[in-house]
N, C-alpha and C positions, 0 to 999 in steps of 0.2 A: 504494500500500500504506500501511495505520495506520504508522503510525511507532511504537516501543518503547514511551513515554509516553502516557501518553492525553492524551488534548485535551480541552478544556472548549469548544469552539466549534465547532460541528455545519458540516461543508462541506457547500454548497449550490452546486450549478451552476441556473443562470437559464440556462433556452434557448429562443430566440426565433426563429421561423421567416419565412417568405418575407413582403416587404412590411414588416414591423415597421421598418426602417429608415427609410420614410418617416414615421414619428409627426410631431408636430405640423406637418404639409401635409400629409398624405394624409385624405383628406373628414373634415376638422376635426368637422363636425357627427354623426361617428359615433363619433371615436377621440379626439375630443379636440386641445388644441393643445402639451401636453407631449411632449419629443424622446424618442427613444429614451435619448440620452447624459446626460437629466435625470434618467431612471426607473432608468439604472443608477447615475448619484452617489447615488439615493436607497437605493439595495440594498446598494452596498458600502459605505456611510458609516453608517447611524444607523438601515437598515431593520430589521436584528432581529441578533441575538448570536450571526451567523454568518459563516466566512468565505464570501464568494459568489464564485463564478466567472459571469460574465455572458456570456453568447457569440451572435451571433445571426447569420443566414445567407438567403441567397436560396435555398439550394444543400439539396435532400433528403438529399443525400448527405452531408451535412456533420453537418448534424440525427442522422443515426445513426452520424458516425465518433464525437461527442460524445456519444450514449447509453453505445456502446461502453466510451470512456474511462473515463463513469463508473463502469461498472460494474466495468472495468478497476484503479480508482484508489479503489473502492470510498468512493466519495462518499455521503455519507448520504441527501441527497432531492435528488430534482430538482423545478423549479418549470417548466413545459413550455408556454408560449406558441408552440402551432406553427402559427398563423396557420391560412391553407386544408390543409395538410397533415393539419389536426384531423380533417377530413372526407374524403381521399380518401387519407390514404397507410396502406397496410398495410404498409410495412416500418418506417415509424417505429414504430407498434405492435407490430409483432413486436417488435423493437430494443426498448424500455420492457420487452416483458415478461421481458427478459432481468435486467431491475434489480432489486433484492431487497427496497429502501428505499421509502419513500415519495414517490408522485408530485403532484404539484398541477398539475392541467390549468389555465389562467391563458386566461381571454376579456376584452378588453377592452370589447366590447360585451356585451351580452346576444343570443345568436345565434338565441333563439327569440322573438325579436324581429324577426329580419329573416326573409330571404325563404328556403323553405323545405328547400335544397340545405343551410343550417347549421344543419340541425335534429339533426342526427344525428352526434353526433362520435364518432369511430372510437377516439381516443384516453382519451372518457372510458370505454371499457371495461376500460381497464388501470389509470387512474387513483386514488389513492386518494378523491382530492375534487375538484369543480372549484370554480372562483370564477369570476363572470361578470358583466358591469355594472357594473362600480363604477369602470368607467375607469381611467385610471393607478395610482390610488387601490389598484387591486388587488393590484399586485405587492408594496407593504408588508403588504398581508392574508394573502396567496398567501405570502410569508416568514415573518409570524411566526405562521402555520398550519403552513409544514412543520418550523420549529423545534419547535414544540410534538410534532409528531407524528415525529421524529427522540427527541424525549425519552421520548416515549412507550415508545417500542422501547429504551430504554435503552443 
């Protein structure tokens, strides 16, 4: 719940689905050689003028107790790296469309690039944007895109 005060710093939960744990070792040549634990000092330290909550999971089920909370705990935006989940889970999407805020679908590769099972994400139909390709690089885009669009909504 908002607290009495208002707040000047837009809460953002980062959620990060199955596989993302291996970043830099898992096929470098598509994801890159940045860790996961590098992409979140870069989110909670100087990535945008938000507090972030970063969470990430092998577990579907985890991905939606964490939709839930948001929405629970009434978090402003989520920024939603759900790895393969993006393409085959309908309850994480149902779960998003429960959220009221703004979502940012987060691809570290460019998916319409590869082979053709990730051509179709499930998640970006609930999503308000996605960002894709730009590598690690993208979760400071993916943040200071949903802070902007958290302001938006005033």
């Amino acid at each position: 719940m908002h607290s009495d005060h208002s707040r000047d710093r837009a809460r953002i939960d980062v959620l990060n689905g199955p596989n993302l744990n291996r970043l830099g070792t898992r096929q470098p040549e598509i994801y890159g050689t940045t860790t996961l634990a590098e992409i979140e000092e870069w989110c909670t330290s100087s990535a945008a003028p938000a507090e972030v909550r970063f969470r990430q999971s092998n577990a579907e089920h985890d991905l939606i107790e964490w939709i839930h909370d948001a929405v629970d705990e009434r978090v402003d935006g989520i920024v939603i790296n759900p790895g393969a989940y993006g393409f085959t889970s309908i309850a994480v999407v149902d779960a998003l469309k429960m959220f009221a805020g703004p979502i940012v679908e987060l691809h570290i590769s460019n998916p319409m690039r590869r082979e053709s099972y990730y051509h179709t994400s499930l998640v970006a139909t609930v999503a308000t944007a996605t960002i894709a390709g730009l590598g690690a690089r993208g979760y400071v885009v993916a943040l200071n895109a949903i802070v902007d669009l958290c302001a938006d909504r005033g």
